[in-house]
Backbone as JSON, one array per atom type, in Angstrom:
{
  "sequence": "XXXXXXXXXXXXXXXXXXXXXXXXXXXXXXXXXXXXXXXXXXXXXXXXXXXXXXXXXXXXXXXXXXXXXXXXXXXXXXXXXXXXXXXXXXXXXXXXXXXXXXXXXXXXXXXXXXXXXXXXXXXXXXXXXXXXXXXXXXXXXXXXXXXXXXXXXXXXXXXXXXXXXXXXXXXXXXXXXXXXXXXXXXXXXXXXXXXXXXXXXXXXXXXXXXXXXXXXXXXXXXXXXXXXXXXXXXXXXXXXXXXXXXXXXXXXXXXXXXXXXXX",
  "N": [[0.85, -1.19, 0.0], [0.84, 2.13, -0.87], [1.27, 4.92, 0.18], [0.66, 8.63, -0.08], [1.26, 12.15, 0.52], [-1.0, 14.54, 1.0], [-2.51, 17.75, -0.19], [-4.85, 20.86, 0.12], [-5.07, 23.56, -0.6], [-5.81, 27.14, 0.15], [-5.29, 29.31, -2.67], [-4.12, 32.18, -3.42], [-5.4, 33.96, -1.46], [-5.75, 35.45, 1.76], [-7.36, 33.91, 3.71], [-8.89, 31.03, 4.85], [-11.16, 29.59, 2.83], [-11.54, 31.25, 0.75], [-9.87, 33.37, -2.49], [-8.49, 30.41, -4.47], [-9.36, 27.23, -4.21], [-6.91, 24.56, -4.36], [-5.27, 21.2, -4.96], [-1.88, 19.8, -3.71], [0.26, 17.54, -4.4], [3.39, 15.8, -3.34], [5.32, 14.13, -4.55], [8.11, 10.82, -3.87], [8.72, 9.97, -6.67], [7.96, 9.9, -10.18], [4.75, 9.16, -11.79], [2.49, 6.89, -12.78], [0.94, 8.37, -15.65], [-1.1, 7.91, -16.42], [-2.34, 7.65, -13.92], [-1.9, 9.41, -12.56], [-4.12, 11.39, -13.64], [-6.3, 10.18, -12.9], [-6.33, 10.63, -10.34], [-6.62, 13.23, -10.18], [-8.89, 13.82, -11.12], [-10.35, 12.67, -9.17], [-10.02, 14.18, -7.34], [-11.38, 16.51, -7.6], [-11.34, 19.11, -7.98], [-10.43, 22.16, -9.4], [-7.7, 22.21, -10.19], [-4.84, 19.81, -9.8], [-1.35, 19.73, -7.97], [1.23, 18.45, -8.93], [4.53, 17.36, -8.0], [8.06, 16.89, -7.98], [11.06, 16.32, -6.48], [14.23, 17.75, -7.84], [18.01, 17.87, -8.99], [18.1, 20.61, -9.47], [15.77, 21.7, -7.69], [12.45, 21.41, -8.08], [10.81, 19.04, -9.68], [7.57, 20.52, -11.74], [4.28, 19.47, -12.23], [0.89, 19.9, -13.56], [-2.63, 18.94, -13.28], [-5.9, 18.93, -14.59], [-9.5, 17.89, -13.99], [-9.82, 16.99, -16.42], [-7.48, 16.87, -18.18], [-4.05, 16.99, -18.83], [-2.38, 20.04, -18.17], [-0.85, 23.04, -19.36], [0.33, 25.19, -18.25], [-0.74, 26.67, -14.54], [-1.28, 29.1, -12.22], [-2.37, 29.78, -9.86], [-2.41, 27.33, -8.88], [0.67, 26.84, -8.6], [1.45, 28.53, -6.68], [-0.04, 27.53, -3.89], [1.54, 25.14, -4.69], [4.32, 25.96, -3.9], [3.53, 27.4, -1.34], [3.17, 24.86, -0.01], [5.73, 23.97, 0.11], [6.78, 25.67, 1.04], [5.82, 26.07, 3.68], [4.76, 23.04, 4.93], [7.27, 21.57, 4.38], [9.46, 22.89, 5.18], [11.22, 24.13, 3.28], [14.32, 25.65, 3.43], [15.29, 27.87, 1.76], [14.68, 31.24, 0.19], [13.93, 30.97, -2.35], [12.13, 28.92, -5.09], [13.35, 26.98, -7.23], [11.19, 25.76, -10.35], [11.22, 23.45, -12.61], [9.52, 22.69, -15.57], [7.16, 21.44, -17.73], [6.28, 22.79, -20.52], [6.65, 25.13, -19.82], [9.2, 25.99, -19.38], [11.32, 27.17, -16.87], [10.47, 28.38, -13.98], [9.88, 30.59, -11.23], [9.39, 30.8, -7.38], [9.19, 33.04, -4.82], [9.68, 34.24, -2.0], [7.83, 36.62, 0.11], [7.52, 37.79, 3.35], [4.47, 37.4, 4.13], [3.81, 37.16, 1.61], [3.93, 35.31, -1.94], [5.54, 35.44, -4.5], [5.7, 34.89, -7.77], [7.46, 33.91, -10.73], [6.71, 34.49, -14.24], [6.01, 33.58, -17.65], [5.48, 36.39, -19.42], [2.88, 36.37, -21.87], [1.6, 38.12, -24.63], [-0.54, 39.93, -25.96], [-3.69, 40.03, -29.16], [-4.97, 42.05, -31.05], [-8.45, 40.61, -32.04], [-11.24, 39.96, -34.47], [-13.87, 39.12, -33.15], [-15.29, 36.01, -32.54], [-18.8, 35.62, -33.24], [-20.36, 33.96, -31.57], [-19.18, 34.07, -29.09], [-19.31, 36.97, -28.17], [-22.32, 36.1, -27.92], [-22.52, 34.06, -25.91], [-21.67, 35.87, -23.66], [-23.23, 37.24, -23.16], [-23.57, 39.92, -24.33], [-23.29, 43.29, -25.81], [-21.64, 45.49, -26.0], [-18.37, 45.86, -26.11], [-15.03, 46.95, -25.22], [-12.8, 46.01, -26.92], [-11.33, 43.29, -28.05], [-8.81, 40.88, -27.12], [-6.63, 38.23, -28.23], [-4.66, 35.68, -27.0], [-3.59, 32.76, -25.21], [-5.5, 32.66, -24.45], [-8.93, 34.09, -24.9], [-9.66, 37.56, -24.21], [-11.29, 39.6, -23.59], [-12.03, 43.04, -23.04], [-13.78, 45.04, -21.42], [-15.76, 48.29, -20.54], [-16.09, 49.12, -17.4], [-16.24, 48.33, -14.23], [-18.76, 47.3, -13.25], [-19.75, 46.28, -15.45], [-18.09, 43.91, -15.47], [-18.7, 42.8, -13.44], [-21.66, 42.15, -13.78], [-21.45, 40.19, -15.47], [-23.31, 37.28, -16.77], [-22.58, 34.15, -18.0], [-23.54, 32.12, -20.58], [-22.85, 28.92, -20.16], [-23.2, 26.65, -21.02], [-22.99, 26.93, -23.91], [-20.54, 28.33, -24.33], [-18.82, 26.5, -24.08], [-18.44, 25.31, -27.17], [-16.45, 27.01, -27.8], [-12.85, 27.75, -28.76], [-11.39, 28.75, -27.62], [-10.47, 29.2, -23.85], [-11.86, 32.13, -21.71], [-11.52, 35.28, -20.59], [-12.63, 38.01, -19.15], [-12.01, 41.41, -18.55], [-11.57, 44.67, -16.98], [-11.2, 48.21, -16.45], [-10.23, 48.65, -12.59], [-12.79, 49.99, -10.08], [-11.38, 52.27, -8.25], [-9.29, 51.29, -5.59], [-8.27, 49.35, -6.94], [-6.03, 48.29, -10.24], [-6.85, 47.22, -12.44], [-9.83, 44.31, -13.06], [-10.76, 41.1, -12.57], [-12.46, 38.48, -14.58], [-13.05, 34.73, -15.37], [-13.33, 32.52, -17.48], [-13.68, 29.21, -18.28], [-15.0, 26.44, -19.36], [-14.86, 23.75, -20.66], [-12.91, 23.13, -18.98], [-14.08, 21.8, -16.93], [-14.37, 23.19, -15.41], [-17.34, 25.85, -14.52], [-16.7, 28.45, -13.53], [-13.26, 29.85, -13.09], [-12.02, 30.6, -9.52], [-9.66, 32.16, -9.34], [-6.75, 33.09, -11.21], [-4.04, 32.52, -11.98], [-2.33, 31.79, -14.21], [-4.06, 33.52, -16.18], [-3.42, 36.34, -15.93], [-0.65, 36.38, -16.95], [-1.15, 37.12, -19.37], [-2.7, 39.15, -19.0], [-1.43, 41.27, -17.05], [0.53, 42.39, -18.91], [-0.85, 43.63, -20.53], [-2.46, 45.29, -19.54], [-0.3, 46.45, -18.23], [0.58, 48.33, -20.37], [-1.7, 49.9, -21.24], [-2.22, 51.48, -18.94], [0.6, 52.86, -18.27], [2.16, 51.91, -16.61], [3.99, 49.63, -14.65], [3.8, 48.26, -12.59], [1.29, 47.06, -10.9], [-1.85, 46.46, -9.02], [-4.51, 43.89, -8.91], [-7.84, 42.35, -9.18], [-9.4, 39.55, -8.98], [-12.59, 38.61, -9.56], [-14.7, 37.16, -8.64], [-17.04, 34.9, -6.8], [-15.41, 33.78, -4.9], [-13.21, 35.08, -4.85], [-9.91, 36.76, -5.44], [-6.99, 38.49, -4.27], [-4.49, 40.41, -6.35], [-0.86, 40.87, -6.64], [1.01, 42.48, -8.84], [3.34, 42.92, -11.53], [4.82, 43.89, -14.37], [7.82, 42.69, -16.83], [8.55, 43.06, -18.88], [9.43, 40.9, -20.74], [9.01, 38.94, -18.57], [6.64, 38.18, -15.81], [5.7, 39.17, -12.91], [3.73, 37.91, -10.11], [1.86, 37.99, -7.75], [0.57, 36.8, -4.26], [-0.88, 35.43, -1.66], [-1.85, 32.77, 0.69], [-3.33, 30.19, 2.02], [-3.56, 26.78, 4.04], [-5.98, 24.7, 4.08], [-6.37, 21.77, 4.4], [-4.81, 18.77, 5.64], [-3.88, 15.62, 4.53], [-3.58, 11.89, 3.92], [-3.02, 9.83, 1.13], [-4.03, 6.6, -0.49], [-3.06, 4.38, -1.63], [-3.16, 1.64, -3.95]],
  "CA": [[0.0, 0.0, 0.0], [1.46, 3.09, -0.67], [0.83, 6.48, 0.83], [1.31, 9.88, -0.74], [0.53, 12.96, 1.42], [-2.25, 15.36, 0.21], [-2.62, 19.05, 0.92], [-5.53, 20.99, -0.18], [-4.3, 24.9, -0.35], [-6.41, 27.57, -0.8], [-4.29, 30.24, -3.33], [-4.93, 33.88, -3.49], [-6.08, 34.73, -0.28], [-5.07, 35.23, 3.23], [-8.38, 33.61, 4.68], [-9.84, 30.02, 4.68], [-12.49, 30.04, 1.96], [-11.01, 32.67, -0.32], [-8.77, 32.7, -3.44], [-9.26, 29.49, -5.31], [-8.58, 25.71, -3.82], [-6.09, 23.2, -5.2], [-4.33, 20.03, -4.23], [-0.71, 19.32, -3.72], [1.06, 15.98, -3.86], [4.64, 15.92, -3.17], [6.03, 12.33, -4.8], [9.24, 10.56, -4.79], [9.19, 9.67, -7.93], [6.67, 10.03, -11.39], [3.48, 8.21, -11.09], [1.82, 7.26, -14.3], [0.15, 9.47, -16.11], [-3.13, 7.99, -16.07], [-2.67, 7.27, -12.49], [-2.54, 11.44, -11.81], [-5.16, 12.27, -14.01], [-7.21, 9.93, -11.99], [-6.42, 11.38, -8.49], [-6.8, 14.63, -10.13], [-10.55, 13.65, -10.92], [-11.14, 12.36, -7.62], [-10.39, 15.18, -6.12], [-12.64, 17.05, -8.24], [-11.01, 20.69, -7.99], [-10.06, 22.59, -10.9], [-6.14, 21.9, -10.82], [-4.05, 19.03, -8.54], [-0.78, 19.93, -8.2], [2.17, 17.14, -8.23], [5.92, 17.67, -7.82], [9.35, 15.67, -7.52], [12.64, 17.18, -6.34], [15.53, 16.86, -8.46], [19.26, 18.58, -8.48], [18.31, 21.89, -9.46], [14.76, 22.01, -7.57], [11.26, 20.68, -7.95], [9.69, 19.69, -11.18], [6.55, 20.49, -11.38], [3.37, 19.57, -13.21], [-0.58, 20.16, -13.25], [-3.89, 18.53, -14.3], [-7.73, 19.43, -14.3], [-10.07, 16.83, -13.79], [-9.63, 16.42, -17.74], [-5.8, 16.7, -18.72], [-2.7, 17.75, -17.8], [-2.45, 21.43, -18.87], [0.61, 23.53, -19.94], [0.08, 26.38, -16.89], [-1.36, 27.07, -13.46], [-0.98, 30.01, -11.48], [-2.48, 29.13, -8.47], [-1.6, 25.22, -8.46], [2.45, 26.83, -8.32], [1.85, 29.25, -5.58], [-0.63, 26.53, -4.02], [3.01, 24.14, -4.25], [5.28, 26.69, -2.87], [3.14, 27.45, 0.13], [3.19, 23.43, 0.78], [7.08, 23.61, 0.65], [8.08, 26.4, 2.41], [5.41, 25.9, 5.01], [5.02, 22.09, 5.54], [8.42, 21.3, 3.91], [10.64, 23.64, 5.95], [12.43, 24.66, 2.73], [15.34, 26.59, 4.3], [15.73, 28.77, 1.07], [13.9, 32.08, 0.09], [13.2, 31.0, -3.79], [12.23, 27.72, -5.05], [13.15, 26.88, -8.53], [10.75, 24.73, -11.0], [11.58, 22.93, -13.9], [8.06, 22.33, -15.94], [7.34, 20.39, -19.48], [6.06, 23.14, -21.75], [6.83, 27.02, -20.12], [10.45, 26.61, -18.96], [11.85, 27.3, -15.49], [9.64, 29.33, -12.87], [10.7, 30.63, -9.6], [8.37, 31.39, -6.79], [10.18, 34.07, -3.86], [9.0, 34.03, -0.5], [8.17, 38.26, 0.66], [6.92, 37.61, 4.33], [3.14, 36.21, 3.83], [3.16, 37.05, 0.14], [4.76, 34.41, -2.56], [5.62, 35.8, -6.34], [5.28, 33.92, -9.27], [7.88, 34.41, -11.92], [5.94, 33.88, -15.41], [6.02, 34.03, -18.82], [4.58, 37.51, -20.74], [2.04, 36.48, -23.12], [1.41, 39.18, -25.31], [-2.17, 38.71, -26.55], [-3.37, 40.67, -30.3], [-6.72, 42.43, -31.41], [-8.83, 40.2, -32.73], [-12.39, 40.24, -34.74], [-14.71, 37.96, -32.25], [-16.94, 35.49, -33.23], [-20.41, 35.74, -32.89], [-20.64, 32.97, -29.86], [-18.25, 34.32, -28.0], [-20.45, 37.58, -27.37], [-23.92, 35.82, -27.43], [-22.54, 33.89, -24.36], [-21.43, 36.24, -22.35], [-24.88, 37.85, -23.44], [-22.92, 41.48, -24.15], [-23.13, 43.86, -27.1], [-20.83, 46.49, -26.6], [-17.11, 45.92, -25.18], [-14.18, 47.9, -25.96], [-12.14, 45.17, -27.42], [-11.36, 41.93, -27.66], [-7.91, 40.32, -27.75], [-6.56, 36.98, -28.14], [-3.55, 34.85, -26.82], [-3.8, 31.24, -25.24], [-7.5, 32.52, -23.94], [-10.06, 35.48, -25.22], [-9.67, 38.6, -23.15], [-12.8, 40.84, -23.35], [-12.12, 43.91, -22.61], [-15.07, 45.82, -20.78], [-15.75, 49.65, -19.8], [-15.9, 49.19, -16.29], [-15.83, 47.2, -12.81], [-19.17, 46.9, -13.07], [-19.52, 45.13, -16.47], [-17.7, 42.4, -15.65], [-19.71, 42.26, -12.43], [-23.15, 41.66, -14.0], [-21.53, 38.92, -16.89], [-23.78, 35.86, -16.08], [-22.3, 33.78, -19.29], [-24.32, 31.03, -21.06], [-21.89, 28.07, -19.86], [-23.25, 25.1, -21.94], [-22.85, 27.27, -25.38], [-19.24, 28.53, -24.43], [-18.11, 24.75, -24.41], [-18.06, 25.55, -28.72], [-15.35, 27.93, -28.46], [-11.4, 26.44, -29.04], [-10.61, 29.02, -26.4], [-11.03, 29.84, -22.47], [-12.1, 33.15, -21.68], [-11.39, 35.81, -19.7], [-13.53, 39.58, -18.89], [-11.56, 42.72, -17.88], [-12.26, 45.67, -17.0], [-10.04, 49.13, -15.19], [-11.18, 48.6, -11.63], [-12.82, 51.18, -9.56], [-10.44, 52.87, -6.88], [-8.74, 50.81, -5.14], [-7.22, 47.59, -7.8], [-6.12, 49.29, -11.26], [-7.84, 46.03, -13.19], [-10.47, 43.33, -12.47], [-10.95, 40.33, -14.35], [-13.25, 37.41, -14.35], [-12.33, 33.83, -16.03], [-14.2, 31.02, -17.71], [-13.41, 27.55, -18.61], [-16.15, 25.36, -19.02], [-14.11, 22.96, -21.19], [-12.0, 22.11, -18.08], [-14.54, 21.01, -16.25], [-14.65, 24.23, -14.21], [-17.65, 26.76, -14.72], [-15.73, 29.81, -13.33], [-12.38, 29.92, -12.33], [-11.73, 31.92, -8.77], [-8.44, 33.46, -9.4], [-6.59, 32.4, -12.4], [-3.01, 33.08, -12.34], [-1.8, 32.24, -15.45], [-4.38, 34.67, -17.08], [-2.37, 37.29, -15.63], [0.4, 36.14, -17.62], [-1.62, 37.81, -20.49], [-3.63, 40.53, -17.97], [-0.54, 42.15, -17.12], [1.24, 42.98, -20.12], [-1.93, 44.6, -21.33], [-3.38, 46.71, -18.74], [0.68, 47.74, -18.1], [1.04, 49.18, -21.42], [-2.99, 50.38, -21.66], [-2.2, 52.35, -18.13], [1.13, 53.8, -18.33], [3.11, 51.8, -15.16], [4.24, 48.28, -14.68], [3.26, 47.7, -11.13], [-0.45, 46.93, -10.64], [-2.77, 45.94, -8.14], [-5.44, 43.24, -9.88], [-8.35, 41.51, -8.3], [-10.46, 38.58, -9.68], [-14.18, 39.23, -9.06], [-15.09, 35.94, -8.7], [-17.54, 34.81, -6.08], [-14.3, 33.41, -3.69], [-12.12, 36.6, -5.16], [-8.64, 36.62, -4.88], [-6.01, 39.99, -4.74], [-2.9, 39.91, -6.98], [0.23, 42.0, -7.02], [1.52, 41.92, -10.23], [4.79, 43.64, -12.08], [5.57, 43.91, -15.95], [8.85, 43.6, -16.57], [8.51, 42.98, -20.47], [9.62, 39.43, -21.23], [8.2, 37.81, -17.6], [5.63, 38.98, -15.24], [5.54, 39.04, -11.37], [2.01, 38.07, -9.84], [1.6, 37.83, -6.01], [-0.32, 36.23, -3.86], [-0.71, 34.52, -0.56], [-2.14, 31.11, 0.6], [-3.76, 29.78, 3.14], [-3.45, 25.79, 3.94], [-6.84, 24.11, 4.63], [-6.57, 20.25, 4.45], [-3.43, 17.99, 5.05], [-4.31, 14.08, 4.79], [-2.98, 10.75, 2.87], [-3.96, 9.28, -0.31], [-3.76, 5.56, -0.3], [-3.36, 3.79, -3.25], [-2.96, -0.08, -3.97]],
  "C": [[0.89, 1.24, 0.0], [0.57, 4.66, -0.82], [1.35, 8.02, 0.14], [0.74, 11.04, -0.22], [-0.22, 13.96, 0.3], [-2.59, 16.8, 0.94], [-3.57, 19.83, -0.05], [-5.33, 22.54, 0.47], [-5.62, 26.02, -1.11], [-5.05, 29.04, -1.24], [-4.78, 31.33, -3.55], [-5.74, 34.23, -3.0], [-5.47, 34.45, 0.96], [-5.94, 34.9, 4.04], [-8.77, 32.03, 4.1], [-10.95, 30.36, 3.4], [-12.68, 30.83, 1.17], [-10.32, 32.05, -1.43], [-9.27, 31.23, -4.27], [-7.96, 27.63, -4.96], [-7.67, 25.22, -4.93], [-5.66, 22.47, -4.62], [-3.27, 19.87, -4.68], [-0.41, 18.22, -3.5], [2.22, 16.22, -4.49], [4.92, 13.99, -3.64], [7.45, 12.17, -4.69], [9.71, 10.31, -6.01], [8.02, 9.95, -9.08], [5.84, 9.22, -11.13], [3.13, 8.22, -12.82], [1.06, 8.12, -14.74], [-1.14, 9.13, -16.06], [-3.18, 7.68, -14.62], [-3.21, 8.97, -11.84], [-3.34, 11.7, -12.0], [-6.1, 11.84, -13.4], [-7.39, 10.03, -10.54], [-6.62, 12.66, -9.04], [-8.42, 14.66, -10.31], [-11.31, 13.68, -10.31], [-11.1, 13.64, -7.14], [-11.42, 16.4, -6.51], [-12.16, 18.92, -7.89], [-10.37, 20.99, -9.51], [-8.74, 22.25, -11.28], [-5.25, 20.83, -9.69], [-2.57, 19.49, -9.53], [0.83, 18.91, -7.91], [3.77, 17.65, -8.83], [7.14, 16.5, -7.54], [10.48, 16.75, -7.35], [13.12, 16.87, -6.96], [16.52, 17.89, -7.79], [18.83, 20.24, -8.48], [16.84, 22.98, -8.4], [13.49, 21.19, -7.25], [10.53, 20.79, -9.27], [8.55, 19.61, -11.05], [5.18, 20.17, -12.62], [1.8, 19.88, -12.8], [-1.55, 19.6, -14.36], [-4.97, 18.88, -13.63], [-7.93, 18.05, -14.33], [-10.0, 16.27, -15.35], [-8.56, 15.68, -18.39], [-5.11, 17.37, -18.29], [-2.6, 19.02, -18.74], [-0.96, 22.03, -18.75], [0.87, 24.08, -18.61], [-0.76, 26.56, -16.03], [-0.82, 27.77, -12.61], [-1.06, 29.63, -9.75], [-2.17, 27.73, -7.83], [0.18, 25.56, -8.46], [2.41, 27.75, -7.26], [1.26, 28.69, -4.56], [0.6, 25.46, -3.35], [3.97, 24.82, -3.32], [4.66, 26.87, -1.85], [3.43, 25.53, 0.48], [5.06, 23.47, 1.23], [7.65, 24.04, 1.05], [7.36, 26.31, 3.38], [5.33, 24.89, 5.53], [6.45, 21.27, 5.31], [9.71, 21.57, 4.42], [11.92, 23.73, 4.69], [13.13, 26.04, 3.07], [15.62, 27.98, 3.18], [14.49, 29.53, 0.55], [13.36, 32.33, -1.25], [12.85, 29.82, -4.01], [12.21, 27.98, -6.47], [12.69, 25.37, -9.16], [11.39, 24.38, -12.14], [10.14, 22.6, -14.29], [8.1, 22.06, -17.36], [7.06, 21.34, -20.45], [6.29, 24.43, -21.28], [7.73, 27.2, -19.52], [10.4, 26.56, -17.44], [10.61, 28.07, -14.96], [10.16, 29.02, -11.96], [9.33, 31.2, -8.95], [9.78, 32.04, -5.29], [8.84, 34.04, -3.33], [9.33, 35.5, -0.11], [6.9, 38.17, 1.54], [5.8, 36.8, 4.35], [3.48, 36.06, 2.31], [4.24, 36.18, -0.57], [4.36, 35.13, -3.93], [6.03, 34.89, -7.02], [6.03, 34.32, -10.37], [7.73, 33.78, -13.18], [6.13, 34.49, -16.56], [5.05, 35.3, -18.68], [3.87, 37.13, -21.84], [1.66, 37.69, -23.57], [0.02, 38.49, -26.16], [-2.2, 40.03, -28.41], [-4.83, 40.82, -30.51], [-7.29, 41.61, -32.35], [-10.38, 40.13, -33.02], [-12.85, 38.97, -34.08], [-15.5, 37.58, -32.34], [-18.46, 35.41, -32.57], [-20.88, 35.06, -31.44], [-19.78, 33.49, -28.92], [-19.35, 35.84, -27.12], [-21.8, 37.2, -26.85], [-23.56, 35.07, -26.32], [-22.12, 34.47, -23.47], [-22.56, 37.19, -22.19], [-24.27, 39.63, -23.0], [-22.93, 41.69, -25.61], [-22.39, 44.93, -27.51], [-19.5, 45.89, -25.66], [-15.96, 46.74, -25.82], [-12.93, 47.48, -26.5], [-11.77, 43.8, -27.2], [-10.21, 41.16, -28.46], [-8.03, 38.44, -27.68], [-4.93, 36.46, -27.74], [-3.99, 33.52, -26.62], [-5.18, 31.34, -24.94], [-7.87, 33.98, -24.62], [-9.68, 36.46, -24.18], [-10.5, 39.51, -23.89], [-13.01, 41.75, -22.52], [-13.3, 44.72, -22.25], [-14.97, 47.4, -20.45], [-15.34, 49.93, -18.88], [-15.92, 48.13, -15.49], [-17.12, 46.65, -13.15], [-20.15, 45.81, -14.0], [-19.61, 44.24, -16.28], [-18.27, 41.75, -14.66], [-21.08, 41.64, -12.67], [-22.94, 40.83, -15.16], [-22.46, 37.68, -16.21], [-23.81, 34.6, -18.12], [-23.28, 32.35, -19.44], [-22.93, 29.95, -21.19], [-21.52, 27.5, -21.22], [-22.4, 25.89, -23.48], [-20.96, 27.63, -25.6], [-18.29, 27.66, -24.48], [-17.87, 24.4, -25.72], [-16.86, 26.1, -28.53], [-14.04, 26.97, -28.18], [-10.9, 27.62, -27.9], [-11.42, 29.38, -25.31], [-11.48, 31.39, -22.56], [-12.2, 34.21, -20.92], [-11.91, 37.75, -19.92], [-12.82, 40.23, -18.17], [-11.92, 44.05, -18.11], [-11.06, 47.04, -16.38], [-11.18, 48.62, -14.02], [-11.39, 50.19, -11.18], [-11.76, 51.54, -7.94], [-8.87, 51.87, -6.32], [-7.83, 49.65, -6.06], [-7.59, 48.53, -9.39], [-6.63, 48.41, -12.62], [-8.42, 45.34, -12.05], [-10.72, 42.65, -13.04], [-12.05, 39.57, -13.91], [-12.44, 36.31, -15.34], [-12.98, 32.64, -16.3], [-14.0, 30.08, -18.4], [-13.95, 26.32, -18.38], [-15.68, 23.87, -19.59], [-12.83, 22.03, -20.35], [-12.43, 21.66, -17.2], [-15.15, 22.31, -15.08], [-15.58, 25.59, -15.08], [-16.55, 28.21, -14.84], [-14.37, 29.9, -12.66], [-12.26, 30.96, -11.08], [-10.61, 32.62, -8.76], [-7.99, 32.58, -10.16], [-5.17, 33.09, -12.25], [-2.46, 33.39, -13.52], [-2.69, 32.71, -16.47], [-4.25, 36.03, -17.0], [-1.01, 37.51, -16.14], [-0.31, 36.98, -19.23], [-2.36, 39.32, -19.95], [-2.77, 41.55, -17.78], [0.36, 42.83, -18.0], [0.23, 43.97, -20.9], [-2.36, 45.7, -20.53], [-1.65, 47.55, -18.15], [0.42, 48.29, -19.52], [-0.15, 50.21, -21.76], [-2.61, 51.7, -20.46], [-1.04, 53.15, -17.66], [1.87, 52.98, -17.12], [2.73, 49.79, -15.35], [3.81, 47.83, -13.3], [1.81, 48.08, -11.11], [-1.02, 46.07, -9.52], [-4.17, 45.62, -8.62], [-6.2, 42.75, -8.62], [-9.43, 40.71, -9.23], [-11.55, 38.92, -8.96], [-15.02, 37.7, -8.99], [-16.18, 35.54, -7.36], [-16.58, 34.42, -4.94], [-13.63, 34.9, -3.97], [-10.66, 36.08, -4.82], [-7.73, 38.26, -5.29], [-4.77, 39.14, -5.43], [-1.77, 41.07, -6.92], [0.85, 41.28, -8.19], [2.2, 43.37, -10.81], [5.41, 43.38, -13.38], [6.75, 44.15, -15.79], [9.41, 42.63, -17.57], [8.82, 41.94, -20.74], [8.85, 38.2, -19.8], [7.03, 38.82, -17.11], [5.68, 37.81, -13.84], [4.12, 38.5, -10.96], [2.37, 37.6, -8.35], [0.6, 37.58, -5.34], [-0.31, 35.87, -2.18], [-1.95, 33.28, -0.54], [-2.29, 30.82, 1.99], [-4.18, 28.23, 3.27], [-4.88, 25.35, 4.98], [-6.89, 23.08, 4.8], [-5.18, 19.54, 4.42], [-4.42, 16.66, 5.69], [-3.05, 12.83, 4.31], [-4.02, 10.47, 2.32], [-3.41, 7.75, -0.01], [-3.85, 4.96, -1.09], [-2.5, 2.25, -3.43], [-1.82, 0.18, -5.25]]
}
């Protein structure tokens, strides 16, 4: 029988019940691939997050209850809270190795953990017809594209009253994500939907900040921003252009440690 510990983190928030769950499993060694995707099922959250140490680090990977996906924001800040807080890693960065976006580092600044990520650069594009009739909107003030849709909005409160037609957005070949400037206080706000991974609404979405920030720096004139997902959990982000990567910040709050038990 072998045992593999299980930690159930919530990411992008400093409270229980905030930010947006995931699960960590720390392995010695690779596990099959259909063995993950079927603990990532079970556990039925949007991203499990599984890791191995090697020489230079911890490689890291992530799957939805579907497939293993390229990027997750919150399933790597999510890991780093498991290993500098139940792990007692003695050092103040942790570097990943990962299969399709290169190295990432996560830095430890008191509660908060940064995320060093690719810059997607997204590109104006004409948007097809389904893409507005489900988010049931007729005016927005643009609408780019990179690995997901970004639908730019007027305001905060836009993206507050989207209530998107799920089932129909399960046509489109990409995810989709609603921004807006925020009001006062956070200088964007986004929303994020991916019905195709099994997950209605994402609650904080890191790596669509990897495309969020490169746009709203260059739209607002300054590379340091203060973002917040509008999501029914919510999560705050600090986030820092700095033209080929992008910073995003967070904290994490650890709700569940168990074992998994597997024949």
């Amino acid at each position: 029988m072998q045992q593999i510990d299980f930690y159930m983190i919530d990411a992008f928030s400093s409270a229980t019940f905030g930010g947006n769950p995931a699960a960590v499993c720390p392995l010695d060694q690779w596990l099959p691939d259909e063995l993950m995707q079927k603990m990532a099922k079970q556990h039925n959250l949007s991203e499990t997050a599984f890791f191995v140490a090697n020489d230079d680090g911890f490689e890291l990977r992530w799957f939805t209850t579907q497939s293993e996906i390229n990027l997750c924001g919150h399933a790597t800040l999510a890991t780093a809270h498991v290993i500098f807080e139940h792990l007692n890693y003695p050092h103040d960065t942790i570097h990943f190795t990962t299969r399709f976006v290169g190295p990432l580092t996560v830095t430890r600044d008191n509660s908060w953990l940064i995320l060093d990520f690719p810059a997607w650069l997204s590109e104006p594009v004409q948007p097809p017809v389904l893409l507005t009739e489900c988010l049931g909107i007729n005016d927005y003030e643009e609408v780019r594209a990179a690995r997901d849709y970004m639908v730019v909005l007027e305001n905060q409160q836009q993206v507050e009253a989207i209530c998107p037609d799920i089932h129909a957005m399960k046509q489109l070949e990409k995810m989709v994500c609603v921004t807006a400037p925020g009001d006062g206080k956070y200088d964007f706000v986004s929303r994020f939907f991916c019905p195709t991974d099994g997950v209605q609404e994402d609650p904080v979405t890191g790596s669509a900040h990897s495309m969020l920030i490169p746009y709203w720096a260059e739209k607002l004139g300054k590379t340091k921003l203060l973002a917040y997902q509008k999501s029914e959990r919510g999560g705050e982000l600090r986030c820092q252009f700095t033209y080929d990567r992008v910073l995003i910040g967070g904290e994490a709050k650890t709700y569940l440690v168990g074992k998994i038990w597997l024949e």
